[in-house]
C-alpha positions, -999 to +999 in steps of 0.1 A: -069+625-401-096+649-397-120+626-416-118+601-386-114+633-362-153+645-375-166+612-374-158+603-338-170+641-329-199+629-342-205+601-327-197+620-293-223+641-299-246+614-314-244+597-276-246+629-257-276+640-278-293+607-269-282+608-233-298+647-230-329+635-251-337+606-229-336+624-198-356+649-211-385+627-222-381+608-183-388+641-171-418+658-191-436+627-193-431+612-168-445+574-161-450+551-136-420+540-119-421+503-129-426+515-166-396+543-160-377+517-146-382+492-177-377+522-201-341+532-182-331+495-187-339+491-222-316+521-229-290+507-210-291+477-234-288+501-260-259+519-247-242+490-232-244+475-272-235+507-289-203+508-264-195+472-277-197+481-312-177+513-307-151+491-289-147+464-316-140+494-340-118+512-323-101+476-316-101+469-355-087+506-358-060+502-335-052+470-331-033+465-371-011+498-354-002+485-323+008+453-342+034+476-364+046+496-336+049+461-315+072+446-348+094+478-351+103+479-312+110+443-310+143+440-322+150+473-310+146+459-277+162+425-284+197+445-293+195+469-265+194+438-243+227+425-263+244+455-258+236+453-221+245+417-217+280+422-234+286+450-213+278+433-181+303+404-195+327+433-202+328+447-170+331+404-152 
């Protein structure tokens, strides 16, 4: 567990680390606005696909989880509701 815990600490600080450097390069050298502009898009692509990528893994991660959990609570659920319908016929 703390494997996983020092690799997604990691990537937190990875992101924030690229976040801090980029807006310390906007401003001490700074650029024309339509080149600033350009630059500030480009890294939004690159954010906007690292976010993607960190959401399909976290999706693989969790999803085979959520699928066990999901099977386990099922019939759990489906004989709670049996003991609820046969006390509602008890008490007709």
């Amino acid at each position: 567990m703390s494997d996983k815990d020092s690799g997604s600490q990691f990537m937190m600080g990875f992101i924030i680390g690229g976040i801090i450097g980029v807006v310390a390069g906007i401003l001490l050298a700074p650029k024309p606005g339509s080149e600033t502009r350009a630059d500030l898009f480009d890294y939004g692509e690159v954010v906007r696909e690292r976010a993607e990528e960190m959401a399909a893994r976290v999706k693989d991660e969790v999803g085979p989880a959520v699928e066990n959990v999901r099977n386990k609570v099922a019939p759990v659920i489906e004989q709670i509701a049996g003991f609820q319908e046969s006390a509602n016929d008890r008490e007709s």
